[in-house]
C-alpha positions as CSV (number, residue, x, y, z in Angstrom):
1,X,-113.3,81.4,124.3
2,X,-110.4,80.4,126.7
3,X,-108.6,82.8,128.6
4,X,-105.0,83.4,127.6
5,X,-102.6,81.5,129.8
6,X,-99.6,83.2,131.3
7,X,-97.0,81.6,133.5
8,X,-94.8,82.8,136.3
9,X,-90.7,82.5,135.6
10,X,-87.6,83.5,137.2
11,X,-85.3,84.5,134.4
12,X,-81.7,86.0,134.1
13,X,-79.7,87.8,132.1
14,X,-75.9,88.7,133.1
15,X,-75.8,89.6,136.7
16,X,-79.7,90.6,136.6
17,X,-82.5,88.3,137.7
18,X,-86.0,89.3,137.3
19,X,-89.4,87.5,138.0
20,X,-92.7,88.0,136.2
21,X,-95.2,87.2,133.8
22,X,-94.4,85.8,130.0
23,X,-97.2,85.0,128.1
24,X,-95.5,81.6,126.3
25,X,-97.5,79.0,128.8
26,X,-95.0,76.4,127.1
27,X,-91.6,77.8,127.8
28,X,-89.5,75.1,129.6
29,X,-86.4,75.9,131.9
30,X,-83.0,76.6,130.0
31,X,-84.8,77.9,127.4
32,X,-84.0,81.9,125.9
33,X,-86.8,84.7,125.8
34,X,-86.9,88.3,124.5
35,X,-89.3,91.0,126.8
36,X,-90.6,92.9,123.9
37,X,-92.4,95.6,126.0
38,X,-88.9,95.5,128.4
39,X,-86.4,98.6,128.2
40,X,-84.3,96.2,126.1
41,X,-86.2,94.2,123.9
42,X,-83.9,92.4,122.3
43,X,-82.1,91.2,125.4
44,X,-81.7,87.8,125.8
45,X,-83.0,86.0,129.3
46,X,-82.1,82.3,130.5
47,X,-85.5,80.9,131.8
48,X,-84.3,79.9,135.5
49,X,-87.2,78.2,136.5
50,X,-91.1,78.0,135.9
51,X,-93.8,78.4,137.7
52,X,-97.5,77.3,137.9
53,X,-99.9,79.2,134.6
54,X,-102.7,81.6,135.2
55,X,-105.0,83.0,133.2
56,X,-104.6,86.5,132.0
57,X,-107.2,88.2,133.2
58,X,-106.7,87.3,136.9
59,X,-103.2,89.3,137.0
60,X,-103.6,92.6,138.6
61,X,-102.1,95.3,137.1
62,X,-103.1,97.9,139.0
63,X,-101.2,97.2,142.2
64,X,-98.4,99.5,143.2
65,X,-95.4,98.4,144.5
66,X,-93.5,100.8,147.2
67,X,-93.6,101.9,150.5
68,X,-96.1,104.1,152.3
């Protein structure tokens, strides 16, 4: 079975710009998303740019971000 494929974008939504993970491996820039698991799901983002796919399974989502 073959790992789902996530891909790296750049998105923006008023004055906020955010970077992550979206789980459509065929989203193209220009194109509108919806975060579903976001605080505002049904806020619409402007795809910015796109970067390379990964698999799924090799994000780590137990990293902390912060200071020490």
């Amino acid at each position: 079975m073959k790992a789902k494929l996530l891909v790296q974008v750049r998105l923006q939504s008023g004055d906020t710009v955010r970077t992550c993970f979206i789980d459509n491996a065929k989203v193209k820039t220009g194109s509108k998303v919806t975060l579903k698991n976001s605080e505002d799901p049904k806020r619409r983002w402007e795809v910015l740019e796109v970067y390379s796919e990964i698999p799924a399974d090799q994000i780590h989502t137990d990293w902390h971000a912060g200071g020490l």
